[in-house]
N, C-alpha and C positions, 0 to 999 in steps of 0.2 A: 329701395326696399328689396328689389329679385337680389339684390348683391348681396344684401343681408340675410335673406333667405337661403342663397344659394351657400353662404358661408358657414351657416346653421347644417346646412344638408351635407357639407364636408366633416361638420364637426362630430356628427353622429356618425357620418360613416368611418368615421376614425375611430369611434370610441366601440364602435358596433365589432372593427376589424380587431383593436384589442384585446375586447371581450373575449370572442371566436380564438386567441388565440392561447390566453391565461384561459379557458376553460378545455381548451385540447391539449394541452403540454401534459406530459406523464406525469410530470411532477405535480405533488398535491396543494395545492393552497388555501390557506385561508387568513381572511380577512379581518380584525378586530379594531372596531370602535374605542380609541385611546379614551375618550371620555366617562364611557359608563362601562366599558371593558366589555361590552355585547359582540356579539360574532355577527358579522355584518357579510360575510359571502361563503363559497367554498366551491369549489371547482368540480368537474364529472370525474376526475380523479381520486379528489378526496373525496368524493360522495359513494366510487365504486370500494373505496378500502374500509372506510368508515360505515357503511349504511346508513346515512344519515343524507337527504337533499338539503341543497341550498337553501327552501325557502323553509323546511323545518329549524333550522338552525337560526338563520336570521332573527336576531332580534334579543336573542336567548344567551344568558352566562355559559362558559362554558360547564361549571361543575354544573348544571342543571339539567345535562346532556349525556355528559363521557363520567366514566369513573375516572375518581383521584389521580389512580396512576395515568391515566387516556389525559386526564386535563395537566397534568408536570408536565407529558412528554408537550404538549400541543404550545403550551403556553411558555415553557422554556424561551431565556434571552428576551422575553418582552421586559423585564424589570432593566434590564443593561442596556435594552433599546432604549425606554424612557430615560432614562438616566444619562445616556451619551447621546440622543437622538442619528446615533450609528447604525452603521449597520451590522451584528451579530451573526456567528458562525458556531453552533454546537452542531461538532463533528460525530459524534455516538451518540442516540440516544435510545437509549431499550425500554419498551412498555409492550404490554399483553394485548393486541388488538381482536377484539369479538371476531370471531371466526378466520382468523389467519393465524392466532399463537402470538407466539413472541416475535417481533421484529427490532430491527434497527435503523434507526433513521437518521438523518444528516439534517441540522434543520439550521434554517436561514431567516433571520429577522429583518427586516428592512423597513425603515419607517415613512412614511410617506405625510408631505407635506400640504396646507393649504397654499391658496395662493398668496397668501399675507406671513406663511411662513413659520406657521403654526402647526404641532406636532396635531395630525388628526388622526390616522389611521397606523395600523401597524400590519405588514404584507408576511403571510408564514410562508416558507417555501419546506416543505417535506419529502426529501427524497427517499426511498428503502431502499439501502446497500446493506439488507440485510445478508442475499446471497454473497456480494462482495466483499463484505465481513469473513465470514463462516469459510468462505474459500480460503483469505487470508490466514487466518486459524488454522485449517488444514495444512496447508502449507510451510506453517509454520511446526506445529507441530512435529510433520514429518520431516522436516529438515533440523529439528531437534532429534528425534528420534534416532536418523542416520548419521550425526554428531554422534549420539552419546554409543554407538555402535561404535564406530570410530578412533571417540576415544579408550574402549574397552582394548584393543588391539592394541598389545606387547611389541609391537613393528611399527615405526615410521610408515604413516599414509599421507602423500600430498598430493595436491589436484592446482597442477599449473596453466596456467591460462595463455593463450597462443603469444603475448607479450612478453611472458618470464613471470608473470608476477603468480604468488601464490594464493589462490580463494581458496582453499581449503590446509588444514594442517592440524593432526590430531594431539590430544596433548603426547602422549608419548615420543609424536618426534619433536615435538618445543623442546621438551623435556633429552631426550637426546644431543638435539643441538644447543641445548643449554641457555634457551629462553626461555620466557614465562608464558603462559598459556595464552595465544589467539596474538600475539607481539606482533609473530611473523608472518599472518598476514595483509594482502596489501605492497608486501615488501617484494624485489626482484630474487627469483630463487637461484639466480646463478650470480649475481654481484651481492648475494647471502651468502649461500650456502653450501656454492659449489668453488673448492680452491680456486687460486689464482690462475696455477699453471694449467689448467682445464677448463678453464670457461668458455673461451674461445672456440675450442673444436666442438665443446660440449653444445654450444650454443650455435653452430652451424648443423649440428647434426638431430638438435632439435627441429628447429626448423624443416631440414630435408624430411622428417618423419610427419610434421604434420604436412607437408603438400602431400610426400606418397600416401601415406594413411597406412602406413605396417611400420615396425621395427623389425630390423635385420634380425636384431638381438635379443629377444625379452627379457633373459637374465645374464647379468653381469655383475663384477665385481670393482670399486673402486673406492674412492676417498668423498665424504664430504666434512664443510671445514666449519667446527667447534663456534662458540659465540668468544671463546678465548683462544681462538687462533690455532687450535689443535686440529689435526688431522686425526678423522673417525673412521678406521676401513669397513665399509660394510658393503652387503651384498643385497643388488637392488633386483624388483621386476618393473618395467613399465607395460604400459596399455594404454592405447589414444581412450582419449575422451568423447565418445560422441556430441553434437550439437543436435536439436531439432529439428535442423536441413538435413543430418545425417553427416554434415561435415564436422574432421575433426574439431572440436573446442578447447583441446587443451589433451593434456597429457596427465594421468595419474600414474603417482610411483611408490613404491616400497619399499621401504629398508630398513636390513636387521644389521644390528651392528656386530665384527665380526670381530674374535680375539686378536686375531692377525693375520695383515692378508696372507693368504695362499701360496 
């Protein structure tokens, strides 16, 4: 009997250490009763976003609670849970939460089994990447914004990466080099688009410029070579690329293309 007891006295404090721990994780959860679709828990997380306690909740549908839009976002992937007794990933989902506005949330279904193996519960896992979103966006935005800048400019702009390869290229110099917009990059800019008889030196003296971090030369004049094998003389400017660290990250350059060289 102490063994049975003592193993009873493990069993809580496992389920106790559980608890303690699904109710402090940032992440919001809640729990729904697959039987009669009742809200069976919800964590100090979901309780500090929601204003709503656990033990208000328990027991109660959700539409009897949240508005429509509060009960799609909450209840989202339970129909795909039941249905595959998987477990479900909706990566977006936007609803107007009482006193926070709009947010976005990432929500996670997992369904949770009896011991006979029977679909009984269904576990929500609610995260808000709302801020992580909206940065996204930002981000996004603005690196459209400095594209369509970019491509506004009558001059070849490329931004080459300490490898040779090109992450940036505006359509004007596709268009130039006689590719189709965004082709080139990805691709090596000097086994592209720098002649034959030049790559070599050209590609050592890259190199030397990003360890020193200056060009000797800022403007110069030379060849770069056609997508039909022609040679275009034009007249370029370079400037290192800053990195984060401050170290260079690459090279941007410019070129207008010239009637003839000089």
């Amino acid at each position: 009997m102490s063994e049975r007891r003592a193993q009873e006295r493990r069993l809580l404090q496992w389920k106790s250490f559980l608890f303690s721990i699904v109710q402090n994780i940032p992440a919001k959860v809640m729990v729904t009763n697959v039987e009669d679709r009742s809200l069976v828990f919800v964590n100090q997380s979901f309780e500090e976003m929601f204003g709503i306690s656990s033990d208000e909740v328990a027991g109660r549908q959700c539409k009897d609670i949240f508005t429509p839009e509060l009960c799609g976002m909450l209840l989202c992937g339970d129909e795909e849970t039941l249905l595959s007794a998987k477990e479900v990933d909706v990566p977006e989902v936007v609803a107007d939460v009482p006193g926070a506005g709009e947010r976005i949330l990432w929500v996670k279904k997992i369904p949770i089994f009896s011991g006979k193996g029977h679909l009984r519960y269904i576990l929500g896992i609610y995260k808000d990447v709302t801020d992580k979103v909206r940065n996204e966006q930002r981000i996004c935005a603005e690196r459209d914004r400095a594209q369509q800048s970019l491509d506004a400019a009558s001059i070849l702009i490329a931004a080459v990466a300490p490898d040779g390869t090109i992450r940036t290229m505006n359509r004007r110099g596709s268009e130039m080099l006689g590719y189709s917009a965004d082709t080139l990059i990805g691709r090596n800019w000097f086994d592209t688009v720098v002649p034959p008889h030049s790559r070599a030196i050209l590609w050592q003296r890259f190199l030397a410029v990003l360890n020193s971090g200056s060009f000797s030369t800022v403007s110069e004049t030379g060849y770069l070579l056609h997508a039909d094998g022609t040679l275009i003389p034009v007249a370029w400017q370079n400037a290192i690329l800053p990195g984060e660290d401050g170290a260079p990250a690459g090279v941007v350059t410019s070129a207008e293309p010239l009637p003839e060289m000089p």
